[in-house]
C-alpha positions in Angstrom: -9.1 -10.7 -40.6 -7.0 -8.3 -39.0 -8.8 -5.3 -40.6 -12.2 -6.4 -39.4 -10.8 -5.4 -35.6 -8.8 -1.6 -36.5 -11.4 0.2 -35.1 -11.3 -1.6 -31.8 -7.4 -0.8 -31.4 -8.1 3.4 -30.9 -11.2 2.1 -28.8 -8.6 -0.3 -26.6 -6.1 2.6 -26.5 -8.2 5.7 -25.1 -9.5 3.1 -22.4 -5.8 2.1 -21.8 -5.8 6.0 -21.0 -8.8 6.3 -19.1 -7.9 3.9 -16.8 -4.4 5.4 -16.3 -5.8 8.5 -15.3 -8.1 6.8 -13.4 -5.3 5.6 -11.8 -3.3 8.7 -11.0 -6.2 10.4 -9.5 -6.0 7.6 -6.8 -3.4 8.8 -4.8 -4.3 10.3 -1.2 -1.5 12.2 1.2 -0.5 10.5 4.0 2.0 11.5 6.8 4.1 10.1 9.7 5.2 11.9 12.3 8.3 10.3 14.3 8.9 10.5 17.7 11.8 12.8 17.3 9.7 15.0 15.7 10.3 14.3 11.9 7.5 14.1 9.6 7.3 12.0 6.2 4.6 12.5 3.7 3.7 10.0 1.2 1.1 9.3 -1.7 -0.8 6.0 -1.1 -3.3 4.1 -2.5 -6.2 3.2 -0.1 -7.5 -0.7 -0.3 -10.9 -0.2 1.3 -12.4 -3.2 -0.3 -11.8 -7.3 -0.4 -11.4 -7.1 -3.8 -8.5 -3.9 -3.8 -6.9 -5.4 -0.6 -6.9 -8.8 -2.6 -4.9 -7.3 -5.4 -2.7 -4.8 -3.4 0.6 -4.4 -5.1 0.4 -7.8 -7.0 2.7 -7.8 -10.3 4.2 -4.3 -9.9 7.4 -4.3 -10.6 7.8 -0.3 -9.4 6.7 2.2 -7.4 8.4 4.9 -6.6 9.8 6.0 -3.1 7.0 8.4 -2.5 4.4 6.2 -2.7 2.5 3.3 -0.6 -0.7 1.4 -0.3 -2.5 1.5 2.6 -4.7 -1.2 3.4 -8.0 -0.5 5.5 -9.6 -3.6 7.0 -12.7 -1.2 8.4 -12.3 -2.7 12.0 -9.9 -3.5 14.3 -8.7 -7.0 13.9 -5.7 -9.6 14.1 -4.2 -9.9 10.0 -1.9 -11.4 8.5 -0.4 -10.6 4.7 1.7 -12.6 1.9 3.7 -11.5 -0.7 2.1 -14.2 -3.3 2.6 -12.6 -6.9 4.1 -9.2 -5.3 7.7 -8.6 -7.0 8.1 -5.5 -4.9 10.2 -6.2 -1.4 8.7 -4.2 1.2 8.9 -2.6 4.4 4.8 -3.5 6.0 3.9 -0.9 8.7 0.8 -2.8 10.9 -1.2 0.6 12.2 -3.4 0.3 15.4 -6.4 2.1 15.2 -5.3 5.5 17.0 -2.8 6.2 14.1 0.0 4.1 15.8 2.3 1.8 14.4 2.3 -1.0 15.9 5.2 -3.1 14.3 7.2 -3.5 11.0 8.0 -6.2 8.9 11.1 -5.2 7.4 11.9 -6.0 3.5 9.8 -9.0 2.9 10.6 -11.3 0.5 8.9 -11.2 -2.7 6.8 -14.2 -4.1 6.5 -15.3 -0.8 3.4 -17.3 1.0 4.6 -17.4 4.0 2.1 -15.4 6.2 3.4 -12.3 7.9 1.3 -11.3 11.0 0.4 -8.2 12.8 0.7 -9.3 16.0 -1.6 -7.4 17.4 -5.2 -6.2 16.2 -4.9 -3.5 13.6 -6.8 -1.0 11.9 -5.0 -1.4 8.6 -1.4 -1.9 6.9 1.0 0.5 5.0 3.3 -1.1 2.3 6.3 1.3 1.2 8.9 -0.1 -0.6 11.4 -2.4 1.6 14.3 -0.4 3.3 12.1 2.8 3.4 11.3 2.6 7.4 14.9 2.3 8.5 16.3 4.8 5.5 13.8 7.6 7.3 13.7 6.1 10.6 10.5 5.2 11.3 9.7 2.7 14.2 6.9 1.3 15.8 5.6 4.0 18.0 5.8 6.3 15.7 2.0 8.1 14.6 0.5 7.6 10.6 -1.1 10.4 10.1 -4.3 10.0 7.5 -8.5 10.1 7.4 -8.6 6.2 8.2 -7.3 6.8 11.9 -9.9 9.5 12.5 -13.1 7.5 12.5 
């Protein structure tokens, strides 16, 4: 039975591919500029729809310290995230819509439900991985730099 399916495994394998590269060609620059000055550059994903702001960063178990997601919710808005099915701790950065942020949730626990608010209406959120704000000293105030915050 098993030979009846060999040609689908090299099929299955180059689409494994395709979607990897897919995947690395995903990646936009982001910045933020502190208000001492410093500036931080990243590589995020952008969650633009309900369905990729559903998924975020559910069952990673990686990403490295260069990289992000950055959530756009389109308008300005009240939200609240969870960390349901996200292994991943991390640092959420809620971003009015001038670029500023606006407060941080600090190294959230992973597998959680519990909501985690913005606090105030946003434009969108940036997940780094947890510890990453206070290793490079961003706080809220500080300005995200990236197309979203140019509309």
């Amino acid at each position: 039975m098993l030979s009846r399916f060999r040609p689908a495994f090299p099929a299955l394998g180059f689409l494994v591919l395709l979607a990897g590269a897919v995947y690395a060609q995903a990646f936009e620059q982001l910045s933020i500029s502190s208000q001492g000055g410093q500036r931080q550059s990243f590589r995020v994903e952008v969650a633009r729809n309900d369905a990729d702001r559903a998924q975020g960063l559910m069952f990673r178990r990686a990403m490295p310290a260069d990289q992000g997601m950055l959530f756009d919710f389109g308008r300005v808005e009240p939200v609240s995230m969870w960390m349901q099915n996200t292994y991943l701790p991390l640092d959420m950065l809620f971003i009015r819509s001038d670029g500023t942020i606006a407060r941080i949730a600090a190294n959230t626990e992973p597998l959680s439900t519990r909501t985690i608010p913005s606090g105030e209406p946003v434009l969108a959120v940036l997940e780094l991985n947890a510890g990453t704000a206070a290793k490079l000293g961003i706080k809220p105030g500080d300005r995200v730099e990236h197309p979203v915050f140019r509309r």
